[in-house]
C-alpha positions in Angstrom: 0.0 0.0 0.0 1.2 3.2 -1.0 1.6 7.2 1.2 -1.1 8.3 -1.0 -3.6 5.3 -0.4 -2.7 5.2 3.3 -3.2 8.9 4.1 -6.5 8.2 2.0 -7.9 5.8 4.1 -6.4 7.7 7.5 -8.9 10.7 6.5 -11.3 9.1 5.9 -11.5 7.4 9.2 -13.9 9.2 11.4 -12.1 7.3 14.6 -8.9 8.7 13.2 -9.8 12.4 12.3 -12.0 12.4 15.5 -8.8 11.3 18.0 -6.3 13.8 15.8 -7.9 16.4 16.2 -8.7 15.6 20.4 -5.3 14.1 20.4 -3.9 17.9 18.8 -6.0 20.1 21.1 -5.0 18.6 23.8 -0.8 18.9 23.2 -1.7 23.2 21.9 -3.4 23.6 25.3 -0.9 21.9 27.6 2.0 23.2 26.1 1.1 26.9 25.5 -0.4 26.4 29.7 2.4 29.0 30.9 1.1 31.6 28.4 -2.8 30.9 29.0 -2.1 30.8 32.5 -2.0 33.6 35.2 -2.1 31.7 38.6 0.9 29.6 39.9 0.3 25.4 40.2 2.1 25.6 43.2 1.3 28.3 45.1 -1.3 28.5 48.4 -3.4 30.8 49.4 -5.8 30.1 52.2 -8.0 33.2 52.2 -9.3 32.0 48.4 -9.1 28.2 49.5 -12.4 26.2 48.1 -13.4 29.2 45.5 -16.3 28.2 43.2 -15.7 28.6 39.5 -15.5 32.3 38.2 -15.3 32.4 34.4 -18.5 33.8 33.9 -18.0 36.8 35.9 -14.4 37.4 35.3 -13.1 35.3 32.3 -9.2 34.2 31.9 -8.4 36.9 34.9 -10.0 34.5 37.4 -10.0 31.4 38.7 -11.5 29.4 35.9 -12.1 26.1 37.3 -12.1 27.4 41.2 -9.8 26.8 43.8 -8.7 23.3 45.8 -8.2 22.9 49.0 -5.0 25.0 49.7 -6.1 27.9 47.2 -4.6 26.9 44.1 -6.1 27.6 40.8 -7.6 24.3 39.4 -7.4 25.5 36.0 -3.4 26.2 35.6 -2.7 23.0 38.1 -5.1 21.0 35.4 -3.2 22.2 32.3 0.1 22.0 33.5 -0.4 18.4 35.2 -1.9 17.6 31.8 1.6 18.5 30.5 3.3 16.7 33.0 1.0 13.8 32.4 1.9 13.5 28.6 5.1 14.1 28.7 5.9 11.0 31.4 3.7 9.1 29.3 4.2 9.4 26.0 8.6 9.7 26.9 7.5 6.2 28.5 5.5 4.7 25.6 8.8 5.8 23.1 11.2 4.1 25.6 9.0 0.9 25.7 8.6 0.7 22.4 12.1 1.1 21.4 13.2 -1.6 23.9 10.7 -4.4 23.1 11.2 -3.9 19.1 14.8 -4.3 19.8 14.9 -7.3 22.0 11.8 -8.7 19.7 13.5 -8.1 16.6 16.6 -10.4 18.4 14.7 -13.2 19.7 12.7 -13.8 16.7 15.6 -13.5 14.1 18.5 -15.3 16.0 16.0 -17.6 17.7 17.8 -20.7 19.6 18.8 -19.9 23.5 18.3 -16.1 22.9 15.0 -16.2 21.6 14.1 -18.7 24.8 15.6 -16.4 28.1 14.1 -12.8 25.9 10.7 -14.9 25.8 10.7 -16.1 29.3 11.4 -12.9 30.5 8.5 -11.4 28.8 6.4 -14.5 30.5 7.6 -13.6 34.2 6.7 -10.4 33.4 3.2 -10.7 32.1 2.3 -13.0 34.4 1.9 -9.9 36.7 -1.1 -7.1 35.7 0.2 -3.7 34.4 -1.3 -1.9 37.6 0.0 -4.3 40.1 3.5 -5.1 39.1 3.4 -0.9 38.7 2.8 -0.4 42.3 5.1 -3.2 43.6 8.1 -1.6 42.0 7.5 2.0 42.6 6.9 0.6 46.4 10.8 -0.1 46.0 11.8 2.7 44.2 10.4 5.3 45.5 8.4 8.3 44.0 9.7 10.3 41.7 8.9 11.4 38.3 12.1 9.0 36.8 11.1 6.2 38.5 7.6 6.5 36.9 9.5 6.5 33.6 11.1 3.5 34.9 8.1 1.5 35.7 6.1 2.3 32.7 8.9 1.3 30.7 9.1 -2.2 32.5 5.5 -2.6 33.0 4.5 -2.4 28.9 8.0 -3.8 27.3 7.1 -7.5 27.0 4.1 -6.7 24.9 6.0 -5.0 22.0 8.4 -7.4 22.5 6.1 -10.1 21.7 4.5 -8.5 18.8 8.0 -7.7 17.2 9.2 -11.0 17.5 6.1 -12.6 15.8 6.1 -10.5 13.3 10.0 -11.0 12.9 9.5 -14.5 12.2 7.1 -14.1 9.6 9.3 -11.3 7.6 12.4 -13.6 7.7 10.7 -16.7 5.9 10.7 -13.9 2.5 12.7 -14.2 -0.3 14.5 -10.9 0.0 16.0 -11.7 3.3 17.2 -15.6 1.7 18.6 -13.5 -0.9 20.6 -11.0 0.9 21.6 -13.9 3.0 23.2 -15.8 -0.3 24.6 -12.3 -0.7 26.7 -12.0 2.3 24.2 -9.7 4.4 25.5 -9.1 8.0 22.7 -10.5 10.3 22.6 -6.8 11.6 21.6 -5.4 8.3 19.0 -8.1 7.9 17.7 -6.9 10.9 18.1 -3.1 11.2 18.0 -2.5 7.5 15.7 -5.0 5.9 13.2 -6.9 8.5 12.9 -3.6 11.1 11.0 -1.5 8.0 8.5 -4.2 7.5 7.3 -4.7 11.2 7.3 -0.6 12.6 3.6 -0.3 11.4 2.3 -2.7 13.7 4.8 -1.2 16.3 3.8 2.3 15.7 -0.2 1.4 16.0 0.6 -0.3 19.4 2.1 2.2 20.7 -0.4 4.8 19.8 -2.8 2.8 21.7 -0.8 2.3 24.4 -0.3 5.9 25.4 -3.9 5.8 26.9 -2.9 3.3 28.5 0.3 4.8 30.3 -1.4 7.6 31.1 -4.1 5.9 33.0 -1.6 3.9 34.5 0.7 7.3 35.5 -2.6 8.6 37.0 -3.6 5.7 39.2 -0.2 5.9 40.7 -0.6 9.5 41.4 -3.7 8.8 43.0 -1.9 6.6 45.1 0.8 9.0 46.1 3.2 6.6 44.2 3.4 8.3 41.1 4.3 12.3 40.6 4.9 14.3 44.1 3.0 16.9 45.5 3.5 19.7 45.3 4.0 19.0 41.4 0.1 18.6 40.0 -1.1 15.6 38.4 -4.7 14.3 37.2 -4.2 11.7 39.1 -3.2 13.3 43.0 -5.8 16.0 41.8 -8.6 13.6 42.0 -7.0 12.2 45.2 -6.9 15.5 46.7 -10.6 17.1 45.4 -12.2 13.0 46.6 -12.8 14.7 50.1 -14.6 17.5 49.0 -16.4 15.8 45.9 -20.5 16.3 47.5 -19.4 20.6 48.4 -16.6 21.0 45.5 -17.6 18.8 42.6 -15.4 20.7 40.5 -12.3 19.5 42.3 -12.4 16.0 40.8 -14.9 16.6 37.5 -11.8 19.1 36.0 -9.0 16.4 35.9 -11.6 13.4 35.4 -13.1 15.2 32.6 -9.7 16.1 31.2 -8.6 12.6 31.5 -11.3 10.6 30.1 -11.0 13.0 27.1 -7.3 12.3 26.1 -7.1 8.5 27.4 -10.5 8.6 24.5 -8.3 10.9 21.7 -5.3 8.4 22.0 -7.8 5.4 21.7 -9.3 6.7 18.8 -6.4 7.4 17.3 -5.2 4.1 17.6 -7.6 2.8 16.3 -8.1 5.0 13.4 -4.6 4.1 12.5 -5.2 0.6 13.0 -8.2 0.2 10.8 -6.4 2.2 7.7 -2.7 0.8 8.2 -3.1 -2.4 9.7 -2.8 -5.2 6.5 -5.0 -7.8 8.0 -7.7 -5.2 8.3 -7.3 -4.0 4.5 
């Protein structure tokens, strides 16, 4: 399938166009939050603690969303923990997925003992759930905003991994990689130059899919007080913080749920947009 036949069929998804567009609003809004911005995330002010949304009376010069608990504007602590949020995540997702095509791209193409302790590996490590094996490490480690890298990256690995490595030993069975064999073809440009190419589709909708999931993950952890520290703001701590005043300050937990539910759903549908038009089982 050729660029212009798959950007064809990528418009013309509605899942795809519908999670772009989310997935675009969201990154322009997050990243321009010091210049929308007024308030500090950070900073406390007691006399204005619990303040009721504002907009309507005074626009972007007051407090949007309200005030939490210590007086800080929801609105700047939800953009810029949005920022923080997709920057752990998606830094996360790339790490994963760089790591599991590699060692996947090893296993399935030299095969034998390697291809046995790589796959093993990936078994101990599935046979834990994302959320749980998540918590037991950060538990060890400590939190921090690089040990969540950490743990997302060793939590979500073994699936690429997997993937890559089935798909590996599909591509090698081909002609072109028998011929460049009989041609004297290091086994690392088979690999890197010749099977890589034909298996970073499938890698590339994967890991769109599975920044929705890293950020859901990221957010329970935060929750948890496992995940980003206070006072740095996260969706995830808050939620944790506004739970206490969710029946007299609904607004302190709808902001970050609304926010997100609504990129966990862009990054979904952009998955699977890209799925549906790139995928070559699906065509």
């Amino acid at each position: 399938m050729n660029t212009k036949i798959k950007i064809n069929r990528l418009l013309h998804s509605k899942f795809f166009v519908s999670g772009l567009i989310l997935v675009a609003l969201v990154f322009v809004i997050t990243i321009l939050s010091p210049l929308i911005t007024v308030y500090s995330p950070t900073e406390t002010s007691l006399i204005e603690r619990l303040k009721a949304p504002d907009w309507a009376s005074k626009g972007m010069a007051g407090h949007i969303l309200g005030t939490d608990q210590l007086g800080r504007d929801v609105f700047t602590r939800l953009l810029r923990g949005g920022l923080a949020s997709l920057t752990i995540s998606l830094s996360s997702v790339v790490c994963a997925t760089v790591l599991g095509t590699v060692l996947g791209l090893v296993a399935g193409y030299i095969g034998g003992k390697v291809d046995t302790v790589i796959m093993r590996m990936c078994d101990v490590f599935l046979a834990f759930p994302n959320i749980i094996l998540a918590i037991a490490i950060m538990s060890v480690l400590g939190a921090s905003i690089f040990n969540l890298v950490i743990v997302l990256i060793l939590s979500t690995w073994m699936r690429y991994c997997r993937v890559t490595r089935n798909n590996v030993l599909v591509v090698k069975k081909q002609e072109f990689v028998s011929a460049s064999r009989v041609l004297g073809a290091s086994n690392r440009h088979i690999m890197f130059r010749q099977i890589l190419p034909n298996v970073t589709t499938s890698m590339i909708i994967m890991a769109t899919s599975r920044i929705g999931n890293a950020i859901l993950i990221e957010a329970t952890l935060s929750f948890l007080n496992m995940g980003i520290p206070a006072p740095t703001p996260s969706w995830g701590n808050m939620i944790a913080d506004g739970r206490a005043y969710l029946t007299t300050c609904p607004w302190l937990v709808f902001a970050p749920g609304v926010a997100l539910l609504v990129t966990v759903l862009a990054f979904n549908f952009l998955g699977d947009g890209l799925r549906d038009a790139l995928d070559p089982k699906r065509i």
